[in-house]
KOLLONU-153452 format. One record per atom (N, C-alpha, C, CB): residue in three letters; x, y, z. Coordinates in steps of 0.2 Angstrom, whole numbers, padded with zeros to 4 digits, always signed. Glycine has a CB too. Layout:
N
alaXYZ...
This chain:
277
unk-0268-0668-0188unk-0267-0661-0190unk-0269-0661-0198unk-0260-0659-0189unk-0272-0654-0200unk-0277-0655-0207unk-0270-0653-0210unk-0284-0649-0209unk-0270-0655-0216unk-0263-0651-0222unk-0266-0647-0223unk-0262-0654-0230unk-0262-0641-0226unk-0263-0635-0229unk-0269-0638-0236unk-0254-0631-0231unk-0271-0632-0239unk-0273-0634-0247unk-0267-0633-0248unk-0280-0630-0252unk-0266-0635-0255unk-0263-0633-0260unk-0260-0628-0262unk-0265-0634-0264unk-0256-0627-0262unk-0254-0619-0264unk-0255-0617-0272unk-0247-0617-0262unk-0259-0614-0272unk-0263-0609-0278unk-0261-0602-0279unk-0270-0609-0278unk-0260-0602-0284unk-0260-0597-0289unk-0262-0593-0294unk-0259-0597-0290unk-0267-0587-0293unk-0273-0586-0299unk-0270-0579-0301unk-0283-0585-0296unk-0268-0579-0306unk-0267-0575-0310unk-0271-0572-0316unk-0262-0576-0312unk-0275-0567-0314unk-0280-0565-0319unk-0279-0557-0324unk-0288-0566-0314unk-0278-0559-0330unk-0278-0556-0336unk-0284-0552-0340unk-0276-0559-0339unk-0282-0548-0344unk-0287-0545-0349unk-0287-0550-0356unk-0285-0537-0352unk-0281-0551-0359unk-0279-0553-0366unk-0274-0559-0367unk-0276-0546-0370unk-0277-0562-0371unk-0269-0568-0373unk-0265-0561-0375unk-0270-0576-0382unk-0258-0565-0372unk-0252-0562-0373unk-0248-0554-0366unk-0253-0560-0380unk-0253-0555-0361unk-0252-0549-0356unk-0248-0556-0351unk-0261-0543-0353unk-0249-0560-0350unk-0248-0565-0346unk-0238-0567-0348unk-0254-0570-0348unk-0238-0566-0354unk-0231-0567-0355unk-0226-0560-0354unk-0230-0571-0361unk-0230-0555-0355unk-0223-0549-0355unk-0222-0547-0348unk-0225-0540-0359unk-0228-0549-0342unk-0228-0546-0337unk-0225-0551-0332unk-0233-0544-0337unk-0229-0556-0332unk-0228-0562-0325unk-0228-0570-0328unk-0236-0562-0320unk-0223-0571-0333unk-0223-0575-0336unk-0216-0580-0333unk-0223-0573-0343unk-0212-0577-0332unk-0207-0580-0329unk-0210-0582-0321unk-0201-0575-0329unk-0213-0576-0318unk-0215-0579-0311unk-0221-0583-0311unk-0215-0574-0306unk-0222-0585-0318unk-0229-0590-0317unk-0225-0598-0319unk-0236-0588-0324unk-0219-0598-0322unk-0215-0603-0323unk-0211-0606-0315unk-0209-0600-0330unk-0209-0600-0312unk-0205-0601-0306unk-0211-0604-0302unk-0202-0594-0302unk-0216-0603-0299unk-0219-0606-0295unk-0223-0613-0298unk-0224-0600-0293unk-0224-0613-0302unk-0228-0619-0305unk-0220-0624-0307unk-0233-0617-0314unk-0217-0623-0309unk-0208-0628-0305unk-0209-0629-0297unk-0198-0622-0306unk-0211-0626-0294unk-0208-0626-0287unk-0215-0631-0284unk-0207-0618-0283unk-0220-0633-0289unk-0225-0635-0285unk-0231-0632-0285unk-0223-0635-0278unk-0230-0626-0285unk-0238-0622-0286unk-0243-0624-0289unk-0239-0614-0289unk-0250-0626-0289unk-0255-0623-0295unk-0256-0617-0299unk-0261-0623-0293unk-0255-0616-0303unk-0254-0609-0305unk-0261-0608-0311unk-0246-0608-0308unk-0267-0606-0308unk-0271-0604-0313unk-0271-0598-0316unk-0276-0603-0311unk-0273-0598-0323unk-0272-0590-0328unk-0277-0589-0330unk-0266-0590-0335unk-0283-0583-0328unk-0290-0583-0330unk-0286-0576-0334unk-0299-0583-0323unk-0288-0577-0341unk-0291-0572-0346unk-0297-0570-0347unk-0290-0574-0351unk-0298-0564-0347unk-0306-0562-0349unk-0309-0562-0356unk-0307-0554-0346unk-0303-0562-0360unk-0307-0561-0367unk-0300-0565-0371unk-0310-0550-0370unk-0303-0566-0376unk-0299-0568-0382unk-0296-0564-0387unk-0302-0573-0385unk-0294-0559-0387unk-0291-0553-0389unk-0295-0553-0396unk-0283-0553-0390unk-0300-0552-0397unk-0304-0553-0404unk-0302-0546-0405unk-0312-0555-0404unk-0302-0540-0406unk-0302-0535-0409unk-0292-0532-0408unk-0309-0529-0404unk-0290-0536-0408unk-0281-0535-0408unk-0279-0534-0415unk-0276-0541-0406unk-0274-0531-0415unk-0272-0530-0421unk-0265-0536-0426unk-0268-0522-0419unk-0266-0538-0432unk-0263-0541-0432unk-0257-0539-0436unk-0266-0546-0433unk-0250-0540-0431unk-0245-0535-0434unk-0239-0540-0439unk-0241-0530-0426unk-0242-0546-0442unk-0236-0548-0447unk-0241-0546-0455unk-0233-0559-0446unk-0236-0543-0457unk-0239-0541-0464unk-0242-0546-0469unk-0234-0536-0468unk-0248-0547-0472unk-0250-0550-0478unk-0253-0557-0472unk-0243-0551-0484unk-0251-0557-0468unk-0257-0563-0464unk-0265-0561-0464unk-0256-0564-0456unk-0268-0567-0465unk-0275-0565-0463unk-0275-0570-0462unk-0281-0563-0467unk-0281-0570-0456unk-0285-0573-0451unk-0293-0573-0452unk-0283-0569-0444unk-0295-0578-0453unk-0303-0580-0452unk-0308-0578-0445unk-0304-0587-0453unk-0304-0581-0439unk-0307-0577-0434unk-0300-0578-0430unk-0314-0580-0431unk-0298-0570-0427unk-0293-0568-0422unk-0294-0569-0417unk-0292-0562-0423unk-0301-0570-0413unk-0302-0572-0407unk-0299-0580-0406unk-0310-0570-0405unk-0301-0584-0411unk-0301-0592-0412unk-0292-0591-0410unk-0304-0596-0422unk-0290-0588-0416unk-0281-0588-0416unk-0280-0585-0412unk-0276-0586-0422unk-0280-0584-0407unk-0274-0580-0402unk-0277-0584-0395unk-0276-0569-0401unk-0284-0589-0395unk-0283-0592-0391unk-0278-0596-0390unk-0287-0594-0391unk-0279-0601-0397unk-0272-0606-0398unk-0266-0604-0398unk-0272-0608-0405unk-0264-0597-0398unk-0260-0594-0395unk-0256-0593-0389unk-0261-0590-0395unk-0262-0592-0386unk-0261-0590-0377unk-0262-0601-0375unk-0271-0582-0371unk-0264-0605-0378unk-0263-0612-0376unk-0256-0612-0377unk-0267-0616-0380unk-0254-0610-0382unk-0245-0612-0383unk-0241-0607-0379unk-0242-0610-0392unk-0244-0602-0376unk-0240-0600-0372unk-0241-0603-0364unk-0242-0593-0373unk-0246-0605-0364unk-0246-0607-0355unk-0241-0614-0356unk-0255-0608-0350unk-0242-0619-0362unk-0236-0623-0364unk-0229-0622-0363unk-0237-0625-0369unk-0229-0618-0365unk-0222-0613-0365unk-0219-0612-0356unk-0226-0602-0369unk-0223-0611-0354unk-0224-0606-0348unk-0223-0614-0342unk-0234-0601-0349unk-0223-0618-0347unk-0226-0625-0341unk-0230-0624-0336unk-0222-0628-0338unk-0236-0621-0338unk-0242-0619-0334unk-0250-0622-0334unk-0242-0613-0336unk-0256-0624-0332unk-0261-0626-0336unk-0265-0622-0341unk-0265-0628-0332unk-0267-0625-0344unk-0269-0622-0350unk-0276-0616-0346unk-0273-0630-0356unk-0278-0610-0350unk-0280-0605-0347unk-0288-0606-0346unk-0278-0600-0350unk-0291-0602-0343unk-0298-0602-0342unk-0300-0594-0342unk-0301-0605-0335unk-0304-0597-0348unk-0308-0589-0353unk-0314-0587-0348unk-0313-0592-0362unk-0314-0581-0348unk-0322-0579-0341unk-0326-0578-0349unk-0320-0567-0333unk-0323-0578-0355unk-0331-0577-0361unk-0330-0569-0363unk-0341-0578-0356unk-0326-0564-0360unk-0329-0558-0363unk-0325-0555-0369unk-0332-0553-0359unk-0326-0551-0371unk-0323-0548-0380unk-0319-0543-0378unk-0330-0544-0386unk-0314-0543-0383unk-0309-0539-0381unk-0314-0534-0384unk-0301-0540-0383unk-0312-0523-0381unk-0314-0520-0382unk-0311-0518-0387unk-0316-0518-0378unk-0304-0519-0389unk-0301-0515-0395unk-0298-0507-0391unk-0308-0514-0404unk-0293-0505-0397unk-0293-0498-0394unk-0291-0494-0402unk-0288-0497-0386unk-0292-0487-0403unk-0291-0485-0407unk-0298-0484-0412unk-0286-0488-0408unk-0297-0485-0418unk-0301-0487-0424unk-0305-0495-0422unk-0296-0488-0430unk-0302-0497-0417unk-0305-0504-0417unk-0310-0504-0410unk-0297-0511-0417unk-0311-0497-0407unk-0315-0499-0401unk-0320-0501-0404unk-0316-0493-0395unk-0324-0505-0400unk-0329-0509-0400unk-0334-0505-0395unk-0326-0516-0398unk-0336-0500-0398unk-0341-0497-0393unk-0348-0501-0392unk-0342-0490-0395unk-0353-0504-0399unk-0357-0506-0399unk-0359-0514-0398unk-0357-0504-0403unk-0352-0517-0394unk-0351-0522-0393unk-0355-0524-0386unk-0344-0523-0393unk-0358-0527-0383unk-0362-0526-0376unk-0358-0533-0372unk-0371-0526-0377unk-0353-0537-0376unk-0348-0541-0372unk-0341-0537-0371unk-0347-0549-0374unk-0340-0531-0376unk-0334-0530-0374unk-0333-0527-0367unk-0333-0527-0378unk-0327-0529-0365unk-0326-0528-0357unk-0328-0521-0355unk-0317-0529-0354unk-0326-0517-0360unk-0327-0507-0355unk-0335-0508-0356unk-0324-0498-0361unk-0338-0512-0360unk-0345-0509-0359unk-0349-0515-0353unk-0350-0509-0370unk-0346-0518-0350unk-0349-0522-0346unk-0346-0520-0336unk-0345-0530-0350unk-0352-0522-0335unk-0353-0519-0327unk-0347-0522-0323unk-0362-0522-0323unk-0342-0520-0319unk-0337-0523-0317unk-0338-0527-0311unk-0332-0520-0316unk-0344-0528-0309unk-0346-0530-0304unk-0351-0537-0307unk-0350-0524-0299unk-0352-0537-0312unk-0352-0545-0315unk-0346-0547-0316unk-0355-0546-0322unk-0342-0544-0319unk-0333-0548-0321unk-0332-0551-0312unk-0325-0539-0323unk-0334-0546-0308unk-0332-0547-0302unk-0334-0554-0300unk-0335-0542-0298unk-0342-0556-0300unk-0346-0562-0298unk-0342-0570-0302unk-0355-0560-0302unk-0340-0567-0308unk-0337-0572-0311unk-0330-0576-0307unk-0335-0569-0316unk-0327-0569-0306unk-0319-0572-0303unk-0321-0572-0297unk-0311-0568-0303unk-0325-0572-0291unk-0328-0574-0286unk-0328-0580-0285unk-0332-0573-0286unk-0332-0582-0291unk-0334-0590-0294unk-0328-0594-0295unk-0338-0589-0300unk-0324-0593-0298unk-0318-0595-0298unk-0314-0594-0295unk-0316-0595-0301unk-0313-0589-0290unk-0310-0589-0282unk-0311-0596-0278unk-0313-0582-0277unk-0318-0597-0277unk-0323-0601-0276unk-0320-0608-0277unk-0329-0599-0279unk-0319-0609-0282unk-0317-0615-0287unk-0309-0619-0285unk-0316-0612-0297unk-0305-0613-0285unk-0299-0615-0285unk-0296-0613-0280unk-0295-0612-0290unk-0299-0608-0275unk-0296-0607-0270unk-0288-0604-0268unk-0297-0611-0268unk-0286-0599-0271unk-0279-0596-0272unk-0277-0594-0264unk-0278-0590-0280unk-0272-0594-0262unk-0269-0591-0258unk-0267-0585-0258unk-0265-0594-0258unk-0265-0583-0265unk-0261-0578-0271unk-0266-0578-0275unk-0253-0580-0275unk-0268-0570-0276unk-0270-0568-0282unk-0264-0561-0286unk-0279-0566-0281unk-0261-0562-0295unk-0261-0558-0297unk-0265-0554-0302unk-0257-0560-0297unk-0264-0547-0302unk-0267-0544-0309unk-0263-0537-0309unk-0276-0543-0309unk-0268-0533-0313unk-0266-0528-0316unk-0265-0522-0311unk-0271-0527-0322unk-0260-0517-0313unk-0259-0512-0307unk-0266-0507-0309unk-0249-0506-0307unk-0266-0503-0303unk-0270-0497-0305unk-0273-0493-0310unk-0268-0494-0304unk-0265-0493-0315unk-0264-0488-0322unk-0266-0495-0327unk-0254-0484-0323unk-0266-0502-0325unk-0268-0505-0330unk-0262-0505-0336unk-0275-0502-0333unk-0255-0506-0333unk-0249-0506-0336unk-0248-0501-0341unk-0247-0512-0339unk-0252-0497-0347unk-0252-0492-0350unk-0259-0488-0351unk-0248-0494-0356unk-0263-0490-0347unk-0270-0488-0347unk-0275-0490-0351unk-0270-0483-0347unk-0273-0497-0356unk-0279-0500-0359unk-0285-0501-0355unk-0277-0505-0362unk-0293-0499-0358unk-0299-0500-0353unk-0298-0507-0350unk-0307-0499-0358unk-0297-0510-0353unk-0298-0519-0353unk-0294-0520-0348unk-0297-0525-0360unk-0289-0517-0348unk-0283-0516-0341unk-0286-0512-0334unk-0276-0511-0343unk-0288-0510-0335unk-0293-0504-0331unk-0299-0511-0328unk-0298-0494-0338unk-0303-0511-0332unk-0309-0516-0329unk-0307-0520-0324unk-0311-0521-0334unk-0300-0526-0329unk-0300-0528-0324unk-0295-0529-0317unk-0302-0530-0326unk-0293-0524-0317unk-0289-0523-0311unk-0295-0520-0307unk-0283-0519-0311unk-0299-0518-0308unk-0306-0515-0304unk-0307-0521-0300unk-0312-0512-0308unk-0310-0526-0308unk-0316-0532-0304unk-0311-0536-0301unk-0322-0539-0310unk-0305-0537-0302unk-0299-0543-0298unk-0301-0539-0291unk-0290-0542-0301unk-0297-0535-0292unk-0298-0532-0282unk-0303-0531-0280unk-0297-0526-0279unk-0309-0530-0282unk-0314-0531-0280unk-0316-0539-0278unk-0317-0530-0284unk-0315-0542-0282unk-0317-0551-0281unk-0312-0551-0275unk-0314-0557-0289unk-0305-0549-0273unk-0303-0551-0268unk-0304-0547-0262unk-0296-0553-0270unk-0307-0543-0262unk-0311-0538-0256unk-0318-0544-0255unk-0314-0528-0259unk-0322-0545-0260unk-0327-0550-0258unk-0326-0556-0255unk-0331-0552-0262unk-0321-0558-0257unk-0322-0564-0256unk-0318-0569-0249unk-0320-0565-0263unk-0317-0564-0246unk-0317-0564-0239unk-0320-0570-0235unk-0320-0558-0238unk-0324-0568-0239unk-0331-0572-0234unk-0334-0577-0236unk-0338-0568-0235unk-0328-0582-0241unk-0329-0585-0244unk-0325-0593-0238unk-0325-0583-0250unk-0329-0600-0240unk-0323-0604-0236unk-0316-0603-0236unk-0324-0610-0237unk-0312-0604-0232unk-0307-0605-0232unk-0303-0598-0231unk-0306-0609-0237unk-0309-0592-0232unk-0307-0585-0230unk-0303-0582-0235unk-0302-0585-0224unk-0304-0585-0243unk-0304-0581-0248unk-0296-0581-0249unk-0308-0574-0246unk-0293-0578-0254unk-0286-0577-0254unk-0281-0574-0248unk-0285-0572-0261unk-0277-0574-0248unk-0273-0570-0241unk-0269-0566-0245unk-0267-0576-0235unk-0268-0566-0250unk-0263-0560-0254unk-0265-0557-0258unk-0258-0561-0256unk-0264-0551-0263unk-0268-0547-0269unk-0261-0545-0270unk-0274-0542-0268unk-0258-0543-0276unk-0255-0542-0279unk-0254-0540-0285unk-0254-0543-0277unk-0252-0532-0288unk-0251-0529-0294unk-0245-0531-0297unk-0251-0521-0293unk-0245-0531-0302unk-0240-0530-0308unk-0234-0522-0307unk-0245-0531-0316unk-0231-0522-0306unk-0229-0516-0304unk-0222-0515-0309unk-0227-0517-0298unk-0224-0507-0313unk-0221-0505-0318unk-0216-0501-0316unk-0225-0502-0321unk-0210-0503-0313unk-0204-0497-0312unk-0205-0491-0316unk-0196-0499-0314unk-0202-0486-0311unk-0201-0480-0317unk-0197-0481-0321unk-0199-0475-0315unk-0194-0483-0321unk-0187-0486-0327unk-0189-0488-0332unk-0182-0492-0325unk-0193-0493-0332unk-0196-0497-0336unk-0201-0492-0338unk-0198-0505-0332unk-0206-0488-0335unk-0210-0485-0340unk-0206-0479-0343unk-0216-0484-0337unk-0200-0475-0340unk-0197-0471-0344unk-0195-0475-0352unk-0191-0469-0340unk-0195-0481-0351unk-0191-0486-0356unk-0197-0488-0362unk-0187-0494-0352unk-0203-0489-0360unk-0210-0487-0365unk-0210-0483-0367unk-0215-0486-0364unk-0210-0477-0364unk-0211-0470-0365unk-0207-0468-0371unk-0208-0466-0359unk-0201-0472-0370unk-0195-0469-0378unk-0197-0472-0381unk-0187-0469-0379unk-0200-0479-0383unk-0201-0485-0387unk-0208-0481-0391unk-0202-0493-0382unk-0211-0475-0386unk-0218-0474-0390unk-0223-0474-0387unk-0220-0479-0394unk-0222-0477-0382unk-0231-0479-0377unk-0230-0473-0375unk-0233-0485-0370unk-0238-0469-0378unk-0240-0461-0373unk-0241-0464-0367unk-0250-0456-0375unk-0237-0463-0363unk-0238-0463-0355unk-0232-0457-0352unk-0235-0471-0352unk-0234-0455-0346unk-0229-0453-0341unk-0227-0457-0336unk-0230-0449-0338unk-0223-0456-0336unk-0218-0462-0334unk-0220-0459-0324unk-0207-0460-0338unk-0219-0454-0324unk-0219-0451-0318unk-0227-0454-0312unk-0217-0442-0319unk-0234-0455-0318unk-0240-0457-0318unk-0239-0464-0318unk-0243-0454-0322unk-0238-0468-0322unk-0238-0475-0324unk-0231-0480-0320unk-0239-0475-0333unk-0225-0476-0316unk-0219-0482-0315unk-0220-0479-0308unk-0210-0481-0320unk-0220-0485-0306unk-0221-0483-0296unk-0213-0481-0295unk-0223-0491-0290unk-0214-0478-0287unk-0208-0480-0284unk-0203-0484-0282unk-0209-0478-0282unk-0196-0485-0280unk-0196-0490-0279unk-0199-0493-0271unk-0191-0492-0281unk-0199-0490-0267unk-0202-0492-0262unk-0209-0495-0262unk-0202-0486-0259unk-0212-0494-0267unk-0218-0497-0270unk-0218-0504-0271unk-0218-0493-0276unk-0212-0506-0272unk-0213-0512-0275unk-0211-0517-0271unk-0210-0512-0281unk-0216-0523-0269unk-0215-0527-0263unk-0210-0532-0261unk-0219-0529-0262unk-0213-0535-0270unk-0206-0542-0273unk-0203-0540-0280unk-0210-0552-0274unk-0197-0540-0280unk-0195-0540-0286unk-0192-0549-0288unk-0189-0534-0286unk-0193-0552-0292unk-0196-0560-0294unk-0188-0560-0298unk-0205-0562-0300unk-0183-0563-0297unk-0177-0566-0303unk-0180-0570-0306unk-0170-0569-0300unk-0180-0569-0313unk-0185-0574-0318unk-0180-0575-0322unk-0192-0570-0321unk-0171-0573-0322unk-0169-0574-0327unk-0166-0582-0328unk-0166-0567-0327unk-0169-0586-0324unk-0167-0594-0325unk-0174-0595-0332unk-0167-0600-0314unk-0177-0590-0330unk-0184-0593-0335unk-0186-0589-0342unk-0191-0591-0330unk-0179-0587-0342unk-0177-0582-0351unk-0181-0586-0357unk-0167-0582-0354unk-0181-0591-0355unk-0180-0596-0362unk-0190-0597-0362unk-0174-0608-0360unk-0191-0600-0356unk-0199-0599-0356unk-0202-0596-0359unk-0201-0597-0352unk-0199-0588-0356unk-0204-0583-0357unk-0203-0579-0363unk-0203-0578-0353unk-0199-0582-0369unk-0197-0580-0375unk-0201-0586-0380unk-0187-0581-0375unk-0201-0589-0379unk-0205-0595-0384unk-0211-0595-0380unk-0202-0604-0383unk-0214-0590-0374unk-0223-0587-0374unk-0223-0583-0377unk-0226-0583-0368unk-0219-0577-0378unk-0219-0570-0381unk-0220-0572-0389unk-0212-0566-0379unk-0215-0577-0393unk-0217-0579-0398unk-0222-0587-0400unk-0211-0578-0400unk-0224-0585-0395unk-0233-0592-0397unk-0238-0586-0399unk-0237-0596-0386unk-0237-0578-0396unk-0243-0573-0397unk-0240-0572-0405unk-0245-0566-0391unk-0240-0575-0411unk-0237-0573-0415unk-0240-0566-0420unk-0235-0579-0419unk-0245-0566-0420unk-0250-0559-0422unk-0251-0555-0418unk-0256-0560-0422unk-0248-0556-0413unk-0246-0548-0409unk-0241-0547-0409unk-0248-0545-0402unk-0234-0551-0410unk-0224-0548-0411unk-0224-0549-0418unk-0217-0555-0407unk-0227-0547-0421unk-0224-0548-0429unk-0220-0541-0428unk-0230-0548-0437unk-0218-0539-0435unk-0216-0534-0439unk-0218-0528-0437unk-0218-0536-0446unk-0224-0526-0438unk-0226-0521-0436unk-0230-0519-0430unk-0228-0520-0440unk-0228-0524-0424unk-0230-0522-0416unk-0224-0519-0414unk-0231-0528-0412unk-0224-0515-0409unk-0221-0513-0404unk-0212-0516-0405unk-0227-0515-0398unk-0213-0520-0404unk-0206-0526-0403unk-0202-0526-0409unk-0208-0536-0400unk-0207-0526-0415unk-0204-0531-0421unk-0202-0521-0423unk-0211-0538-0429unk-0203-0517-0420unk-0201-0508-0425unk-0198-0506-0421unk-0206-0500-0427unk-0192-0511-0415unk-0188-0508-0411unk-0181-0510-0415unk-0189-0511-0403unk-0177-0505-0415unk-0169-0506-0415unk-0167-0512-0410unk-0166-0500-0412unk-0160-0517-0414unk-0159-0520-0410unk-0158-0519-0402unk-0154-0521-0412unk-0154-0513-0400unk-0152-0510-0396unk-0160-0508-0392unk-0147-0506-0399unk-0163-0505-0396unk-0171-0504-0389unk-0173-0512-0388unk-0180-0499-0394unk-0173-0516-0392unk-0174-0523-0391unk-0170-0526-0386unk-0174-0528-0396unk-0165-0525-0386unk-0159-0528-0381unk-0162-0524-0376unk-0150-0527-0384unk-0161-0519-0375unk-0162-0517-0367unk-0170-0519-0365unk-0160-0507-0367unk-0175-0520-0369unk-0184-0521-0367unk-0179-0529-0365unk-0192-0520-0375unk-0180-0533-0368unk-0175-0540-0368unk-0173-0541-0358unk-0166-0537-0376unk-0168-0535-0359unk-0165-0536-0352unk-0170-0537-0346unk-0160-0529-0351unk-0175-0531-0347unk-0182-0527-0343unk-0183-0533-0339unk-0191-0524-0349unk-0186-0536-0346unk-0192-0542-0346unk-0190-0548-0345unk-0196-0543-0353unk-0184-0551-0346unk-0182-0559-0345unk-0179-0557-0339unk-0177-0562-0352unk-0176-0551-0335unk-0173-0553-0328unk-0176-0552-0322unk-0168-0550-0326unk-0181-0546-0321unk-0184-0546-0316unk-0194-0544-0319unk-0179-0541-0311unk-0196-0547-0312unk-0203-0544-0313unk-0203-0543-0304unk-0211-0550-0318unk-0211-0537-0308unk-0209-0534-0299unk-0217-0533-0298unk-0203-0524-0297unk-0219-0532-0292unk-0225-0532-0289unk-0225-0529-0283unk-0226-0538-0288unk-0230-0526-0282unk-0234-0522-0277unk-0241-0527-0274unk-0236-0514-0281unk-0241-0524-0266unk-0245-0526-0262unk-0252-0521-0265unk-0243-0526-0254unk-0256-0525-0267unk-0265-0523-0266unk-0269-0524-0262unk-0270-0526-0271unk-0266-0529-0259unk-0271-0533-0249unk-0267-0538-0249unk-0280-0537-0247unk-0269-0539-0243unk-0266-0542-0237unk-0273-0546-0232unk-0262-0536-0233unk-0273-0551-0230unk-0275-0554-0224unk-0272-0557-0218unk-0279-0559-0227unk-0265-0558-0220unk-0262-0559-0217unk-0256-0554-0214unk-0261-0563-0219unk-0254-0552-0210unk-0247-0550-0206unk-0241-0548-0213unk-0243-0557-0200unk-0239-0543-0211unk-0232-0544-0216unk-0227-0542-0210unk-0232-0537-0224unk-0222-0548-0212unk-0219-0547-0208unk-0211-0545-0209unk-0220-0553-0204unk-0209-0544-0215unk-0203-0541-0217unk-0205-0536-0224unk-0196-0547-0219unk-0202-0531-0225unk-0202-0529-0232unk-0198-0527-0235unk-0206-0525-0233unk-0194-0527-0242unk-0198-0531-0248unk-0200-0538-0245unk-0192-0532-0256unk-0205-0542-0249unk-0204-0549-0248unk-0201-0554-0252unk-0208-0552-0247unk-0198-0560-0250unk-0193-0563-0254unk-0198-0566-0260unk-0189-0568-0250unk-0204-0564-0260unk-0210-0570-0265unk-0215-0568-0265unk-0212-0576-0263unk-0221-0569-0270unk-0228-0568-0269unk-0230-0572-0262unk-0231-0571-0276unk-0227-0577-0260unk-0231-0582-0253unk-0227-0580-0250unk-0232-0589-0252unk-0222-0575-0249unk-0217-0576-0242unk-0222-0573-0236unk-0208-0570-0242unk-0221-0576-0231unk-0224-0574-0224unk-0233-0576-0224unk-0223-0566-0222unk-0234-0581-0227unk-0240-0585-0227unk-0240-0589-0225unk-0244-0586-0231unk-0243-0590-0219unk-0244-0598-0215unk-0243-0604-0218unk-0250-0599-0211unk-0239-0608-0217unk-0239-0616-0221unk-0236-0614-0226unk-0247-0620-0223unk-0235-0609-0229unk-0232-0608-0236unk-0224-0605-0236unk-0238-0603-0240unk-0222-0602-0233unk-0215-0600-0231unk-0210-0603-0235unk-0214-0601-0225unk-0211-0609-0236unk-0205-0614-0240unk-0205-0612-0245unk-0204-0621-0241unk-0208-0608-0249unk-0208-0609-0256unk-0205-0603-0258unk-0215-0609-0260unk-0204-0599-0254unk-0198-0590-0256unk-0193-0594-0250unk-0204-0579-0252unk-0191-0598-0248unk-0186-0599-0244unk-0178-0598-0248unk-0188-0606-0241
């Protein structure tokens, strides 16, 4: 009788540091349990902002790699795989004249790429970005386009390509809870329902993990990011958000779903079952 492959896990991202606010605990849980857990970044956040006052940086793309290395350490995860392209920035810092940044690149190359690395690694599970691109950054938008896409193509691939797709999935709650913190969003646009959401992942055995990722991206939690101009009390409650649960929505399916919510990203996938048991 053949073994199963391996059970894999491809979690593909825009930016060092989107990997730890979102699926950073459940990239720790599965990689403890056995999983391969692959983390493809598309760009090296070159056009980020750096938020601890009076640092300078020679090159920001270089440092925030080393970053996101200390985070997938963090994460006890393998170290990550860069697809090569530029972050697009946003604000004052878009990068319109950039012809690698991600908005200005065809998503159906980005596509050919993670194909190629579907191809390579052969995930069971693929994760990425929801729809809204968690607050609607382009580079979030791209690539949750070419992700689902790659896993619509790739079908056709040996082994029949991934059997699961799945979104990051923003509660309403949780985007009401941006919403106060500052992020222009609507909450009612960008936080699904809950019926929406397939697995909700207990990550809070994995607090400590996901706290020493969050602070490996040290140029995006300084002082004057998002996190470092919250009130104890907005921090405590973001704190709660993010270290107990992460939740996820179905994008595809190849297989049967046979209960819903599911207890896991692999629950009810042949050969794989034990691992949400």
């Amino acid at each position: 009788m053949t073994p199963e492959p391996q059970a894999t896990l491809l979690a593909v991202f825009a930016h060092p540091d989107d990997e730890a606010f979102s699926v950073g605990g459940t990239l720790t849980h599965y990689a403890r349990r056995g999983v391969r857990v692959v983390l493809a970044c598309a760009t090296r956040g070159e056009a980020g902002k750096i938020t601890v006052p009076g640092m300078t940086v020679d090159d920001l793309g270089q440092q925030r790699e080393q970053e996101l290395r200390a985070a997938c350490r963090a994460l006890e995860i393998p170290e990550p795989v860069f697809l090569d392209y530029h972050d697009s920035g946003r604000y004052e810092r878009t990068r319109y004249d950039d012809p690698l940044a991600l908005m200005n690149v065809n998503p159906l190359d980005v596509e050919v790429r993670l194909r190629a690395l579907i191809a390579d690694v052969q995930p069971q599970v693929m994760v990425t970005f929801d729809p809204h691109g968690a607050y609607g950054h382009v580079d979030h938008l791209q690539i949750h386009r070419a992700a689902t896409a790659a896993f619509f193509s790739s079908g056709h691939l040996p082994g029949g390509g991934p059997q699961r797709l799945y979104y990051t999935a923003l509660t309403h709650a949780a985007a009401e809870g941006l919403a106060r913190m500052g992020q222009d969003l609507d909450p009612l646009v960008y936080g699904v329902s809950e019926g929406t959401v397939a697995v909700r992942m207990n990550v809070a055995a994995y607090a400590e993990n996901k706290k020493a990722a969050l602070a490996a991206h040290g140029t995006q939690t300084g002082q004057t990011s998002l996190l470092g101009r919250m009130t104890p009390q907005e921090r405590a409650a973001l704190e709660t958000r993010l270290l107990g649960t992460e939740s996820f929505s179905i994008g595809g399916t190849r297989t049967a779903i046979e209960q819903y919510p599911l207890r896991g990203l692999f629950g009810g996938l042949p050969g794989y079952g034990e691992l949400d048991a």
